[in-house]
KELODO-334906 format. One record per residue: x, z, y negated of N, C-alpha, C in turn. Coordinates in steps of 0.001 Angstrom, whole numbers, padded with zeros to 6 digits, always signed. Layout:
BEGIN
XZYXZYXZY;...
//
This chain:
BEGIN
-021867+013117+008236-021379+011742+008316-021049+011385+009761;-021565+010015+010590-021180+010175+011535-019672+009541+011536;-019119+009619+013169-017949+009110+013283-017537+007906+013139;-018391+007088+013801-018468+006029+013968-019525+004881+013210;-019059+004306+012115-020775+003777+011140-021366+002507+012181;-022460+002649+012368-022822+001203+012995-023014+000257+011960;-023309-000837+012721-023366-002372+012120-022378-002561+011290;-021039-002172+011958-020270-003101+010906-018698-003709+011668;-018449-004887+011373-017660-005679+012198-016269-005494+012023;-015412-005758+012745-014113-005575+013235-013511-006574+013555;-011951-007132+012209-011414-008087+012726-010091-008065+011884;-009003-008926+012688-007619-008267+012860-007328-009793+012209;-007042-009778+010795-005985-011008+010182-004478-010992+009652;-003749-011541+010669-002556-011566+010227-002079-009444+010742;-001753-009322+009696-001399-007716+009497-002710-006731+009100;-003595-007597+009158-004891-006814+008007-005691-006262+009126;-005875-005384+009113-007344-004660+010033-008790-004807+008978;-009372-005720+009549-010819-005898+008426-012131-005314+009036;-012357-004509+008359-013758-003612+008783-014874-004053+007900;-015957-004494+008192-017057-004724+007471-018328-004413+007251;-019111-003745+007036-020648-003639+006839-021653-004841+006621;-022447-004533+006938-023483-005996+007203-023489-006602+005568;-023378-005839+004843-023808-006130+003678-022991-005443+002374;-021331-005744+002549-021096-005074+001530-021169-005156+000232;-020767-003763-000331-020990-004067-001953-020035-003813-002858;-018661-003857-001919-017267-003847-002702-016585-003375-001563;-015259-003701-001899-014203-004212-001139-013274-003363-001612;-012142-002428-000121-011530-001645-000521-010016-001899+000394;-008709-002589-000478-007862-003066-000067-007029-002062+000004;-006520-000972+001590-005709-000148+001532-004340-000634+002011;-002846+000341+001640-002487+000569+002215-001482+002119+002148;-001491+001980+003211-000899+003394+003967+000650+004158+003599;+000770+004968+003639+001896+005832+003505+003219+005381+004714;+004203+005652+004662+005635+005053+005339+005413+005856+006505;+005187+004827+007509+005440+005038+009208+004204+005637+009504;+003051+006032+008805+001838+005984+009199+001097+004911+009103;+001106+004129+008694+000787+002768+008592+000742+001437+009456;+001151+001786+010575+001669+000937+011853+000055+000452+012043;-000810+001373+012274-002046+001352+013062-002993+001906+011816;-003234+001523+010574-004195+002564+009304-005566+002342+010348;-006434+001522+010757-007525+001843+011249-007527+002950+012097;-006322+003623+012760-005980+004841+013405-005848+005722+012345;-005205+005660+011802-004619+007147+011123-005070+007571+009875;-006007+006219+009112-006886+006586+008176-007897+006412+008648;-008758+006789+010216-009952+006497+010436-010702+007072+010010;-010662+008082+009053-011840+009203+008512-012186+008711+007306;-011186+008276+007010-011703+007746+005405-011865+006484+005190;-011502+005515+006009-011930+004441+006362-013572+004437+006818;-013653+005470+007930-015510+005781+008276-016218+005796+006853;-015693+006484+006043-016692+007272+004568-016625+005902+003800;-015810+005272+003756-015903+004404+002865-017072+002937+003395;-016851+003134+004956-018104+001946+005488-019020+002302+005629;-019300+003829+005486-020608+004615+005590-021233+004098+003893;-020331+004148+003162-020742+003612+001841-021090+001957+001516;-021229+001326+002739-021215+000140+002651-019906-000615+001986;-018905-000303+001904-017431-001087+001375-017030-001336+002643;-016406-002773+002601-015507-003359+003019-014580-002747+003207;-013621-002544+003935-012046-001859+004446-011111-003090+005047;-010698-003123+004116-008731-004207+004491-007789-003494+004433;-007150-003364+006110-006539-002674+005298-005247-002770+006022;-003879-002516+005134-002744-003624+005905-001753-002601+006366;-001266-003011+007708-000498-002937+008681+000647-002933+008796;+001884-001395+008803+003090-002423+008110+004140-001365+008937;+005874-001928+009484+006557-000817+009501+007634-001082+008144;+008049+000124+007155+008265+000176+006066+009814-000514+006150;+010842-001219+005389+012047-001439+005419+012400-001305+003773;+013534-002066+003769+014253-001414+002590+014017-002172+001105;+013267-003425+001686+012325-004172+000484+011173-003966+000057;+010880-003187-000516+009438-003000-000943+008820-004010-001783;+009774-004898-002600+009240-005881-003597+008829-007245-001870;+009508-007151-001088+009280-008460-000291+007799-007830+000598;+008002-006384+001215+006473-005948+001539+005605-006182+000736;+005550-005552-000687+004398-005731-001492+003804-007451-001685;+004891-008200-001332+004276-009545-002009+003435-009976-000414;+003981-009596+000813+003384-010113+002007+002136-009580+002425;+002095-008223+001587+000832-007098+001442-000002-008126+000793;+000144-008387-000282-000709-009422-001324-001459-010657-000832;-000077-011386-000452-000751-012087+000406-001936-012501+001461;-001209-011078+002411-002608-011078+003006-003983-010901+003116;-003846-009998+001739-005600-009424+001409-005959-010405+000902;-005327-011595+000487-006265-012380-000428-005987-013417+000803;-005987-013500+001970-005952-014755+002526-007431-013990+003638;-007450-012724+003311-008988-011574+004383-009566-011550+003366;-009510-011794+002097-010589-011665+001136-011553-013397+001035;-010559-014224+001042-010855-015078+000964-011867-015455+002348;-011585-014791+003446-012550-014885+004793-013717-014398+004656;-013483-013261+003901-014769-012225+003947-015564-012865+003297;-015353-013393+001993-016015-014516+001248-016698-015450+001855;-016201-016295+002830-016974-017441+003387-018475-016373+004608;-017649-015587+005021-018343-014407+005809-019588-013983+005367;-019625-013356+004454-021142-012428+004072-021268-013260+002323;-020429-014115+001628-020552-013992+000368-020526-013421-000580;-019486-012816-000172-018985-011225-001392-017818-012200-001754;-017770-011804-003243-017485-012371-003753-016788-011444-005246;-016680-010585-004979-016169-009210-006217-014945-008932-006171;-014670-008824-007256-012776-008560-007230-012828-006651-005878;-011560-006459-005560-011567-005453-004755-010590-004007-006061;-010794-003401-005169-010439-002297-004965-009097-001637-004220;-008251-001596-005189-006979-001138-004428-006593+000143-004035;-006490+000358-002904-005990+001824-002462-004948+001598-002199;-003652+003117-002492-002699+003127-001958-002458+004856-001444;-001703+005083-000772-001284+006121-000671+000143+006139-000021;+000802+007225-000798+002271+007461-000917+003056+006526-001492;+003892+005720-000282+004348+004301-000667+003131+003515-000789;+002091+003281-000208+001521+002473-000365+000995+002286-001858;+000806+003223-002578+000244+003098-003711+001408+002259-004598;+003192+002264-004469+004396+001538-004687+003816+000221-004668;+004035-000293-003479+003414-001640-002930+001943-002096-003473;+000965-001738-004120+000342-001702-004809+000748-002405-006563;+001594-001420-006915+001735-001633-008070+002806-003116-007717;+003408-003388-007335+004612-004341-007076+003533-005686-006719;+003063-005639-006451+001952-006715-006277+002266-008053-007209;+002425-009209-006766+003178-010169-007549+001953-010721-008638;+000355-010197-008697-000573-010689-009837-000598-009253-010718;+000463-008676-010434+000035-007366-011643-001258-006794-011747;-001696-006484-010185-003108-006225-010576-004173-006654-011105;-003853-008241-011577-005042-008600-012774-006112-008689-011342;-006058-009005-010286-007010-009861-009423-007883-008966-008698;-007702-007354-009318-008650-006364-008466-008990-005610-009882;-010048-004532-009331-010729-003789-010494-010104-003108-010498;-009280-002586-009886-008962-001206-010518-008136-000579-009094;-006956+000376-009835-005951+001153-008333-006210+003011-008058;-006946+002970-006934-006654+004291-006498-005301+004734-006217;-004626+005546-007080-003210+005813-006338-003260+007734-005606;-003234+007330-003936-003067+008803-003590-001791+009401-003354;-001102+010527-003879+000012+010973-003650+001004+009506-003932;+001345+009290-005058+002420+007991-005304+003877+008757-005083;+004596+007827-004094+005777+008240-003384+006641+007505-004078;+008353+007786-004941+008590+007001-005125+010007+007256-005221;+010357+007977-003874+012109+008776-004300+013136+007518-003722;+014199+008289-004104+015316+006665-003497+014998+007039-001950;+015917+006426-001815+015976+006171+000039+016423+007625+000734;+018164+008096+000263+018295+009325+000733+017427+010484+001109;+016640+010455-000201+015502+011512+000227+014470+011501+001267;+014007+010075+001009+012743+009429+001868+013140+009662+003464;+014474+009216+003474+014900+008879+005084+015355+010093+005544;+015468+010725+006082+016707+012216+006511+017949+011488+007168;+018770+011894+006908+020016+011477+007676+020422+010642+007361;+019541+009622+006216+020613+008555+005358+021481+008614+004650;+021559+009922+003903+022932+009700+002841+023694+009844+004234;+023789+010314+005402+025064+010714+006032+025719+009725+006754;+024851+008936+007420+024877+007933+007703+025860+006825+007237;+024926+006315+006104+025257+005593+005063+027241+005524+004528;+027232+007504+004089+028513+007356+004070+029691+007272+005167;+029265+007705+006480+029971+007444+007572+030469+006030+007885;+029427+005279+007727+029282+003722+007841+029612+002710+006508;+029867+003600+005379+030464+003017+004632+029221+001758+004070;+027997+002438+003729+026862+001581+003517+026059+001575+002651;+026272+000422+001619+025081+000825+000350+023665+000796+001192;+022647+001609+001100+021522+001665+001049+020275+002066+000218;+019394+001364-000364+018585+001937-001318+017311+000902-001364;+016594+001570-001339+015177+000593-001858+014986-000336-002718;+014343-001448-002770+014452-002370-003468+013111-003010-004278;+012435-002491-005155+013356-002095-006350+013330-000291-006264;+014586+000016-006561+014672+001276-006681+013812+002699-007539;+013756+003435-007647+012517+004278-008276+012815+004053-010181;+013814+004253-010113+013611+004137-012126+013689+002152-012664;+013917+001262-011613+013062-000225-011746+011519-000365-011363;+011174+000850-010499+009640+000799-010373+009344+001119-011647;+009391+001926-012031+008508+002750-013127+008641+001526-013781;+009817+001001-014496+010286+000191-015237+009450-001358-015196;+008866-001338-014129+008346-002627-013955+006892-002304-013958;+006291-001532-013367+004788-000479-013896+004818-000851-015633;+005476-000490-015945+005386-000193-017756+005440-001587-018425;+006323-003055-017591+006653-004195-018186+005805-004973-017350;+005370-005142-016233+004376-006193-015890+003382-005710-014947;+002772-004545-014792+001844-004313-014333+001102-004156-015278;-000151-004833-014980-001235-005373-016090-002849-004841-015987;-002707-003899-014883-004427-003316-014239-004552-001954-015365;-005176-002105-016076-005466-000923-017061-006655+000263-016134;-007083+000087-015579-008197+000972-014902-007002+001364-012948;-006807+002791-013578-006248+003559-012474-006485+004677-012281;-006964+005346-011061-006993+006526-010559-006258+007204-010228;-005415+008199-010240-004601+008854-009772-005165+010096-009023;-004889+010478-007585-005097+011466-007226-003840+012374-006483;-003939+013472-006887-003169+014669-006677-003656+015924-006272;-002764+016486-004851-002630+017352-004161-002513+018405-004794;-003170+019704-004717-002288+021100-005533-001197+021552-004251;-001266+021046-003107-000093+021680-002147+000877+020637-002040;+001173+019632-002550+001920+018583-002569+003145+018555-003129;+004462+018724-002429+005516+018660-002984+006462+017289-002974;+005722+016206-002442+006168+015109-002392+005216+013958-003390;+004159+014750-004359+003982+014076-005029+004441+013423-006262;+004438+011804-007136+005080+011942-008238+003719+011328-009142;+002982+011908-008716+001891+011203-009978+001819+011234-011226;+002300+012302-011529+002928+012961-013625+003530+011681-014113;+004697+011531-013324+005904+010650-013314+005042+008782-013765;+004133+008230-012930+003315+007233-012746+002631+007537-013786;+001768+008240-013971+000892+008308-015458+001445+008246-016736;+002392+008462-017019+003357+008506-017771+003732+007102-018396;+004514+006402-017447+004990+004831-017245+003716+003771-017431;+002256+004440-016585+001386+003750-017040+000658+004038-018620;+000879+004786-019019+000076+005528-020437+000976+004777-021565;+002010+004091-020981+002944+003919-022219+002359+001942-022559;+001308+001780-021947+001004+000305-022163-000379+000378-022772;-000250-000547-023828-001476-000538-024426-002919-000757-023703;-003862-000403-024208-005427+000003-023940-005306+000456-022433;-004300+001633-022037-004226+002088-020563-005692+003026-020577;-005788+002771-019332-007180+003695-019104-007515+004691-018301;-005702+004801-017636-005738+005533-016350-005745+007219-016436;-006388+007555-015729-006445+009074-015146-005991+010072-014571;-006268+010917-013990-005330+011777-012889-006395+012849-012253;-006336+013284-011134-007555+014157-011084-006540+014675-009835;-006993+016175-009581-006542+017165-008700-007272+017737-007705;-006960+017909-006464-008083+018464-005205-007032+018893-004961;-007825+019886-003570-007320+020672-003058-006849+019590-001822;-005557+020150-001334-005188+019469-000025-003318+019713-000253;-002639+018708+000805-001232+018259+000595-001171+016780+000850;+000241+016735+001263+000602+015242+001146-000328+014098+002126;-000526+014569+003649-001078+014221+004490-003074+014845+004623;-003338+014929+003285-004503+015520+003477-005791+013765+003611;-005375+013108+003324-005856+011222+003224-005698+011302+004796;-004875+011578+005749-004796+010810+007022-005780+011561+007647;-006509+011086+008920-006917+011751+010146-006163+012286+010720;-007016+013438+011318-006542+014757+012035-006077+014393+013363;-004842+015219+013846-004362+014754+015210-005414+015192+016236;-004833+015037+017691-005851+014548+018968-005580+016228+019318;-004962+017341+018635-005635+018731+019068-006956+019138+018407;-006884+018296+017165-008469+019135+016286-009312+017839+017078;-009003+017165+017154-010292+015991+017266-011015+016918+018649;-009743+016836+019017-010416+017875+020945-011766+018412+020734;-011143+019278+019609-011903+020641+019280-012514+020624+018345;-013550+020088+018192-014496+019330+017399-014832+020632+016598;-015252+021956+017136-015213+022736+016241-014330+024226+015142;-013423+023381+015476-012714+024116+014721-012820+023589+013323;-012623+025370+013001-012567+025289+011150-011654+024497+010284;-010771+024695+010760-009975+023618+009909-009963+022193+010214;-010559+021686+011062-011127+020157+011121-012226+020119+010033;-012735+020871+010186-014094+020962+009329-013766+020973+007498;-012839+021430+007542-011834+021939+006227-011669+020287+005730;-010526+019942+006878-010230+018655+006502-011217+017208+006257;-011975+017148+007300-012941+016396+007133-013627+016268+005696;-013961+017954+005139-014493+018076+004140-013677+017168+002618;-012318+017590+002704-011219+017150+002033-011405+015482+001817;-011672+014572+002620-011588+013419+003196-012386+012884+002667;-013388+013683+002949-015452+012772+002497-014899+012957+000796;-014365+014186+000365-014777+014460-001685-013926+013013-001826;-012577+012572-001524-011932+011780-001483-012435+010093-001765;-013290+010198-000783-014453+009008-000264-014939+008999-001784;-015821+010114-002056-016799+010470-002750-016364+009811-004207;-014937+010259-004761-014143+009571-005909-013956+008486-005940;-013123+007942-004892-013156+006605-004955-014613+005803-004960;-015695+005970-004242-017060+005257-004470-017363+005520-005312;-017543+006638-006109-018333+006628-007520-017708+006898-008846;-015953+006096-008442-015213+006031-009673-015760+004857-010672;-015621+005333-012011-016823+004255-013072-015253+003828-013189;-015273+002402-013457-014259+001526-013656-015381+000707-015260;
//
């Protein structure tokens, strides 16, 4: 696979990094895991490549994480459908998309103020969904020093809770790490399985939590090292699921 796919265009809406192929044939709305996400055309550039090597579209949104996830997810929303709606006048694609998330992002995903009806279907990688204390280091201490409620909004047992009461996308992917100790995908399948005609899945690879991001600037150096090669490999099967998931 090369690094870099040719013929395909590059453009920055709002928060959205929009990558395009001359001619796509579906549309893949990511977003990113907490504080990797600043720059996703950076830090998911590998799997972002596989997916334009596949001719898909890549939107994919831009964010630093705070303590609203219901007010991110709706500005997340927003924007893909204000880059979807471009891409449309653009090449004439015209197909519901494809939601990726990973970690939090897959959260923000589900929180989505159309319940999913307006895409085919959610890749969820590694779904992140602990309170704040855990997420943050040094917040419970903080917090109690300063005498400070802090917690995510909506909190992890109103996520689930709202997954199960108004999330409405019956076609979901779940993917899971076997080295992953920050995954809660069991937890998500669960909440989603409990709604009628659910259709969602779960599938397991090898990797951990950060096995979705690109490799830092010591392996890139060193183009041949094995464990770039490892990872890369990890990245493309990844690609490989999401493109030839039957929805």
């Amino acid at each position: 696979m090369e690094e870099y796919p040719s013929m395909s265009t590059f453009r920055r809406i709002s928060d959205v990094s929009c990558q395009w192929p001359s001619r796509p044939i579906g549309l893949i709305e990511l977003i990113g895991g907490s504080y990797i996400s600043i720059k996703p055309e950076v830090t998911y550039k590998r799997l972002i490549n596989g997916l334009l090597q596949r001719n898909f579209a890549v939107h994919s949104w831009g964010y630093i994480p705070n303590f609203d996830h219901q007010l991110q997810a709706n500005l997340a929303w927003k924007q893909f459908r204000q880059s979807r709606k471009i891409l449309e006048k653009r090449v004439g694609f015209t197909s519901k998309s494809i939601r990726l998330g990973h970690s939090l992002g897959c959260k923000l995903h589900l929180l989505a103020p159309d319940g999913g009806r307006n895409s085919n279907g959610l890749v969820a990688i590694s779904f992140n969904n602990f309170n704040a204390d855990k997420s943050i280091p040094l917040l419970k201490k903080m917090s109690q020093k300063l005498n400070l409620q802090t917690e995510f909004s909506p909190g992890p047992d109103e996520t689930l809770n709202l997954v199960r009461e108004h999330y409405e996308q019956i076609n979901n992917l779940l993917i899971k790490f076997k080295k992953d100790n920050l995954d809660q995908n069991d937890l998500l399948l669960k909440s989603l399985n409990t709604r009628s005609s659910d259709r969602s899945k779960i599938i397991q690879l090898d990797g951990n939590h950060l096995t979705p991001v690109s490799v830092g600037l010591r392996e890139r150096l060193l183009k041949s090292n094995f464990k770039s090669s490892l990872k890369y490999a990890k990245i493309d099967l990844i690609v490989d699921h999401i493109t030839k998931w039957k929805i």
